[in-house]
Every structure is written in C-alpha cells, then in structure tokens.
N, C-alpha and C positions, 0 to 999 in steps of 0.2 A: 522427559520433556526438556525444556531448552534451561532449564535451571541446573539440570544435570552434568549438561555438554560444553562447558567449560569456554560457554562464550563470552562477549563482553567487559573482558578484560580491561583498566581503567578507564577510557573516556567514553560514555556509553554512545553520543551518536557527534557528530557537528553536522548541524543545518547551514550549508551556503545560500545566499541571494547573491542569485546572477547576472540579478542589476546592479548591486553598492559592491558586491565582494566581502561584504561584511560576514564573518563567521560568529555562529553561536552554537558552545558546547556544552552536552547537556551531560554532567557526569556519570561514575556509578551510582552516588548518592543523591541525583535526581539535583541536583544544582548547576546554576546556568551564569554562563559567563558569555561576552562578546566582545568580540575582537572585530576591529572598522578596518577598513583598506584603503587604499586609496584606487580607485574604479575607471577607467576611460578619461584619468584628469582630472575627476570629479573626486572633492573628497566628501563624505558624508559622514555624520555622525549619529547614531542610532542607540538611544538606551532602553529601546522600549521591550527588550528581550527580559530583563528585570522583574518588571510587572505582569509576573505570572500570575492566570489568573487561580492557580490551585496551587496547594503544598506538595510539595513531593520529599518524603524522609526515609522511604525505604532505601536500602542495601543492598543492591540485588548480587553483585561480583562478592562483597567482601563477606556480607550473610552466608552464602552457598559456599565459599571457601572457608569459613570458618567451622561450619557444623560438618563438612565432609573432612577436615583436616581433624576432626574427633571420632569423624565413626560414627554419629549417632543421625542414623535416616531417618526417624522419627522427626527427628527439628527439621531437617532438612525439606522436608513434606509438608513440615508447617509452614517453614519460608517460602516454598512454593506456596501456597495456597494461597499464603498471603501478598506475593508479589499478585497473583492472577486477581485477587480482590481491590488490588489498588487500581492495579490497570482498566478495569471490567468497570469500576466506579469512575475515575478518567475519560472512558469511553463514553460512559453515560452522558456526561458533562459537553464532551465536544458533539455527541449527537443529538444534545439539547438546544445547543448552538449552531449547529446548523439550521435544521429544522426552526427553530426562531429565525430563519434568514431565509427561506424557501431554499438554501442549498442542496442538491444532490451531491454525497460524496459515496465514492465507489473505491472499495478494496480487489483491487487488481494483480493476483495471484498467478504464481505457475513456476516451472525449473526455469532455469536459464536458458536463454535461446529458442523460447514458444514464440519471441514474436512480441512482446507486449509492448516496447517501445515505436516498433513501426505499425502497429496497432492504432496505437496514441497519434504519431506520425499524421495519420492519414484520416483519422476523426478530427484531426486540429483543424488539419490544409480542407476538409472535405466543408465542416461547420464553422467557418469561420467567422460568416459574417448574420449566423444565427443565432449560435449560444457562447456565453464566456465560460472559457473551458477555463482552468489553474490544475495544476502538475506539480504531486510531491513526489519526487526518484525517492526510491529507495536503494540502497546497495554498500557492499563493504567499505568499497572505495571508489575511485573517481568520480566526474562532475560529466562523465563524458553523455551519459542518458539525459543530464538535466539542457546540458548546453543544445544537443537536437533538438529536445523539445523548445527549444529558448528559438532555437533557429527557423520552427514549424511556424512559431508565429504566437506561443501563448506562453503566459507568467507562469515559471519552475523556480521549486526549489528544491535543492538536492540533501539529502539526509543521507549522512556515510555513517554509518553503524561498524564499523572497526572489524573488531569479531563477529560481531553480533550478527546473528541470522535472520530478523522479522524486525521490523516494522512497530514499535508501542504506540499507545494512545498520547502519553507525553508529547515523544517525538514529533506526533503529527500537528497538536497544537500549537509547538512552537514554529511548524513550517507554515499553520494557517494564520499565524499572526506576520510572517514574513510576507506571506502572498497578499493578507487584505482582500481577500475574492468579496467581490459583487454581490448583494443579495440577487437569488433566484439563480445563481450561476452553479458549474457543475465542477465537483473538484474530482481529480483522477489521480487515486491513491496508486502508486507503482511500487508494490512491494519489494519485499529482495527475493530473486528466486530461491525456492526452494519449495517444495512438496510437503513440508512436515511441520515445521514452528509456526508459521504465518496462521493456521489454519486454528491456533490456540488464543491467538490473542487479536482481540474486538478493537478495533482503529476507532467507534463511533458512527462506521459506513453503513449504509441504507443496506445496501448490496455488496455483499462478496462477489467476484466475478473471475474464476477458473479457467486460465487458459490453457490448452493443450492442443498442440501442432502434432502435424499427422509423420513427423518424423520420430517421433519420441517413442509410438506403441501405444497398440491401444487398447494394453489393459492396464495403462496408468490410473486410472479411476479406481480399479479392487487393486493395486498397489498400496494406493496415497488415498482409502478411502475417507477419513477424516478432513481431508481440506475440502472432497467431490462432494460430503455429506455438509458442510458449512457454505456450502457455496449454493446461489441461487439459481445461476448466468454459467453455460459452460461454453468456450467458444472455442469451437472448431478450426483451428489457422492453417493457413498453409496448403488450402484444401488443390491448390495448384499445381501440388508435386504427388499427387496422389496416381497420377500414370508411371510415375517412375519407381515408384514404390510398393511394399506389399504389406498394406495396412488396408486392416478390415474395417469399414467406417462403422457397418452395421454392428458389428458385434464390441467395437468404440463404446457407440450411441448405449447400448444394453448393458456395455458394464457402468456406464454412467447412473442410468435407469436405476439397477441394481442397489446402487449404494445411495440412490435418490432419487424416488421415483416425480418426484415434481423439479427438479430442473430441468431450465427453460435452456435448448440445445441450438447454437446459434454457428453454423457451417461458412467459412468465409475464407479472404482470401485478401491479407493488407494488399498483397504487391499487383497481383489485379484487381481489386475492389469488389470480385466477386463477392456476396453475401453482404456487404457494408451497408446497403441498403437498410435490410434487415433490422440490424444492431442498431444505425442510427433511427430507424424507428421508435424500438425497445427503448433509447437513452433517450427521444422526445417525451415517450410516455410515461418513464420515471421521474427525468422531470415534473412533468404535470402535476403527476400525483404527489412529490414534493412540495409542489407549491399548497394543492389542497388539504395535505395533512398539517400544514402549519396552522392554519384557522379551525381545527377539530378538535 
C-alpha cells in the first residue's frame, strides 16, 4: 500500500486558491503553514488556515522511513494501520460536515487521461445556473486542472501532493475551508490519477465515482479491482471513439459486474454530451437525497 511506495517525501500537499494565490502547506507531520500573494493587484491577507479544525500528529514520511531503515515490518504495519485509522477518523469528521450542510461531495477517481477534468468541464458549463458546484484538483503538480475549472465558471482549489499519489481526508478539509461552498451545494472531489491508492483512502465523500474511458481496455475493472469494488458510480467516457477502436463495451460492463455487482454503469461522452443527461440526473438525485439525509 502507499506507505510502502516511498511517496510523500517532505511537504505532503500545498492547497492553492485561485482567487488570492495564497498557498497553504500541509506537511509530513500534518502541520499547516500559509503563505499570501499578492493576486490580480489585490493583496489579501488570510490566517484562517491556522484554525484547524482537528489535530493532526502523525508521521506518515518519517515514521515509514524510520521502521523500514530497521527492517522491522511489524512496526511498519502498525504505522500503517495507524496512518489509515487517523485518516478514516478525519474522513468521518468532514462527512459529518457536510452532511450538517446538505453538501454532496464526490470522490472522482481513475488513471490519467479517462477524461475527468472535461467531465467536470461540461457538468460546470451544462449546470450552471442550477446547482453550485466547488472543485478540489488533485495532482502532483501544476495548477493547470484547477485554472480550467476556474475558467468553466466554478470555485477550484488545486491540491499538489508532491510525490504523493491520492488525495487524504486532511488535504480535502483544508481545500473545503479555502472554497467556503454553499450549504446544499455539490463539491467535486478530483483525485490524482491512479488506479490503486485513491481507492484506500475515505475523503468523507458520499460517493466514489470510477472513471474509465473506452481507450484504456476493458478489463481495467479485474485489473484495478479494489478501487471498481469501492466505487459506487462507474462512467463510461469517451464512448465517441468507440468506431475507431476495439474495445468490447459488453464484456467492459461484466467485468465491472464481476468485481461489483451493484454499480451503477453510466456510458457517456464529455466532448458530445452524449449520455450527460443521464449522469446529470443521477447528481440531481444525489443531491436530493443529501439534502434529506441531513434531517434523519
């Protein structure tokens, strides 16, 4: 697992806002500093990155380096265990905080290049003047995913995770005190791609949501079955280039099945909007039922 893989090496994420340029980094040892910009002429001052509203004390880089620079995998397993019980507690926290707020948040997973930022793209431009969307990028590096969505027309913040491969609970809290979203509005969590870590660690999202483009193969799902079996929502991209190619949609669909037989299989097409209908259904109805599970 990703405690193994030698990611995260000193600063564990910085969260940009797109609006001030104000950076805030959150280290290995879960400590949070900010740094202001000065933004479009505008200067701003911002300390409220400070008043976290949890502790964070673990170790996740220097713990995992020091029990593997002994040899002893026993500790090592326990570090894990215990990194995944801080975050899993974390998560709990921010999806108690949504929910207190009728918010829909969505964990938005897959390899790189399924498509999930022109995904985003076109549920912005398409729901704009229905629902308030907010956008956490996730990625190594650049700001380049958060600034499109900045340009679609809705409030991003960009989370660059360095080494790091996924996306923590931490991380996402500090992006949702950057964004300030709306009660009753919908946040759209943008993982980092990848197949494998994301699928270990709980953001606090309602819904996991799996994407795979019909360029990839399509027996990614008995690949990567671990993120297909965490995931609620699997959507089918791309479904446009499917004449030019030789990918089997049905037996796609079946290996999905396979590794989980209750996902919900959503065939679509950002760059014609084929199927978007669809999906923007499914995300009215999530909605909704956010709203009603906050009063139960």
């Amino acid at each position: 697992m990703c405690g193994t893989c030698g990611c995260q090496d000193g600063n564990k994420a910085t969260v940009t806002n797109l609006q001030t340029g104000e950076h805030t980094h959150i280290d290995a040892g879960g400590n949070i500093t900010t740094h202001t910009h000065d933004h479009d002429d505008h200067h701003h001052d911002h300390d409220h990155a400070h008043d976290h509203p949890h502790d964070h004390d673990h170790s996740h880089d220097h713990a995992h380096t020091h029990a593997k620079a002994h040899g002893n995998v026993g500790t090592t397993i326990a570090l894990e265990q215990a990194i995944m019980q801080k975050n899993d507690a974390l998560a709990e926290r921010n999806r108690a905080w949504f929910a207190g707020r009728e918010i829909l948040a969505l964990n938005l997973v897959s390899s790189p290049g399924s498509g999930k930022t022109t995904i985003l793209e076109r549920t912005i431009i398409d729901n704009k003047n229905k629902t308030n969307i907010y956008v956490i990028e996730g990625d190594q590096q650049t700001a380049n995913d958060a600034q499109r969505i900045k340009d679609s027309g809705a409030p991003a913040v960009q989370i660059n995770t360095g080494t790091g491969c996924h996306l923590e609970a931490d991380m996402v809290m500090e992006g949702v005190k950057t964004l300030k979203p709306k009660p009753g509005s919908v946040i759209m969590i943008e993982n980092v791609g990848n197949l494998v870590c994301p699928a270990l660690f709980d953001l606090g999202e309602a819904v996991k949501v799996a994407i795979l483009s019909v360029t990839e193969g399509e027996d990614k799902p008995i690949k990567y079955p671990h993120m297909f079996q965490a995931s609620d929502v699997m959507l089918l991209n791309k479904i446009d280039l499917l004449p030019h190619l030789n990918f089997d949609v049905e037996k796609c669909l079946d290996y999905a099945r396979q590794v989980n037989p209750h996902i919900k299989i959503i065939q679509l097409s950002a760059k014609t909007g084929e199927g978007m209908d669809e999906w923007y259904d499914w995300l009215k109805a999530q909605s909704a039922k956010a709203s009603e599970q906050a009063f139960e």
